[in-house]
N, C-alpha and C positions, 0 to 999 in steps of 0.2 A: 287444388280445390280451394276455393273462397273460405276465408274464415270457418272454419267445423267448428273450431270449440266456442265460438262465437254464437253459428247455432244452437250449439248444443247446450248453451251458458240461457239463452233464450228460451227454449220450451223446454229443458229442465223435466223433460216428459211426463209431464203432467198428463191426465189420461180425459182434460174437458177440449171443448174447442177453447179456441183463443180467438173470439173476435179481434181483437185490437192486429193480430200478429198479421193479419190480413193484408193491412197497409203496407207490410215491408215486400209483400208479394208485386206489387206494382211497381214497371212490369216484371212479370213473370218472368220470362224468358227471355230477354236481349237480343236485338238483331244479330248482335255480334255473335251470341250461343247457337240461334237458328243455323246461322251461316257457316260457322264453325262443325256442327252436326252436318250440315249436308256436305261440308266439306269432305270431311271425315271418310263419309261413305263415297260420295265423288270420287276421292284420291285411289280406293282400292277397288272401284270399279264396283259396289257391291249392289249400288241401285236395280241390275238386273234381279235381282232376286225381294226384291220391295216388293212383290205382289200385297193384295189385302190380305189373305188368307195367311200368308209366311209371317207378316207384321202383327197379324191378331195371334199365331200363334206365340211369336218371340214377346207379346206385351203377357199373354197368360206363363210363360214359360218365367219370367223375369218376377213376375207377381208372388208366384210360387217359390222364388227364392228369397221373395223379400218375405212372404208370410212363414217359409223354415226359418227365418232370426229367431222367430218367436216363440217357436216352436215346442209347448209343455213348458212355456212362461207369458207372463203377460212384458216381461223385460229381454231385450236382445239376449240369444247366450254368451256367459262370459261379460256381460256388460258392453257389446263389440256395437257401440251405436255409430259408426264409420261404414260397420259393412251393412246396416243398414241405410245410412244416406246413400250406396255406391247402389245398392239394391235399387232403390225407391228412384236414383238417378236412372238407370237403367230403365225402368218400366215408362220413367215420361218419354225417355232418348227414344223409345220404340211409337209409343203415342205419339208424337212430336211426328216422325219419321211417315205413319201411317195417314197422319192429318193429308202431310205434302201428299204423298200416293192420292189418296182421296179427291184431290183437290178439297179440302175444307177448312173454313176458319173455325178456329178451334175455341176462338172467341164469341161469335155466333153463336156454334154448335149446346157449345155450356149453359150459354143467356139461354137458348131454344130450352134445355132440356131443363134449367132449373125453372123453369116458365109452366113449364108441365108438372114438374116435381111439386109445385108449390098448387097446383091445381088437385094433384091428388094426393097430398099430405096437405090441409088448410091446420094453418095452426090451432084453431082451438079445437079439433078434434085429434090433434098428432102432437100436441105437446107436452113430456115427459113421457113419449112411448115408444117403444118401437116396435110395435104390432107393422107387418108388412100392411098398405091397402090392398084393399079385395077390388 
């Protein structure tokens, strides 16, 4: 795994967003990780079971193990903020996985859906809230 204590020296889990950390995200994901993922599953033959439905289940199955870290703390248990990166790795490996299935750019898809989110969240009536919209 790439530097952990590196990240973990970086957001210091602080509980705001971090605009700035934004930048280290670009890009995301690396061809080389893409290729490496589909390798992964290539190698053990597992793409037969890639349906949408199997991948929406393994990205909520994965979700639910990353939200037990947390589990009666706002802090991983034990302090174990590793098995939350392996957790939170897991959930994108399955996202990632179901994009390819889909055929979708997952790039797109985000722009699409924050395009929408910013239509029905407009800032000056959604900021400092978190009222769901109606």
């Amino acid at each position: 795994m790439h530097d952990v204590c590196a990240a973990r020296r970086r957001c210091r889990h602080t509980h705001t967003a971090h605009t700035s950390s934004f930048a280290t995200m670009a890009p995301m994901i690396s061809d080389d990780t893409l290729r490496m993922i589909h390798q992964f599953s290539a190698d053990r033959d597992w793409q037969q079971f890639h349906a949408p439905a199997n991948m929406a289940k393994s990205v909520s199955i994965e979700a639910g193990e990353l939200l037990e870290c947390f589990q009666w703390s706002d802090e991983p248990r034990d302090g174990d903020w590793e098995h939350v990166y392996e957790e939170l790795a897991d959930v994108m490996i399955y996202c990632i996985q179901m994009a390819d299935v889909l055929d979708v750019d997952l790039d797109e898809i985000i722009r699409s859906k924050m395009a929408k989110n910013a239509k029905k969240y407009p800032v000056e009536a959604s900021r400092g809230s978190s009222a769901k919209a109606e």
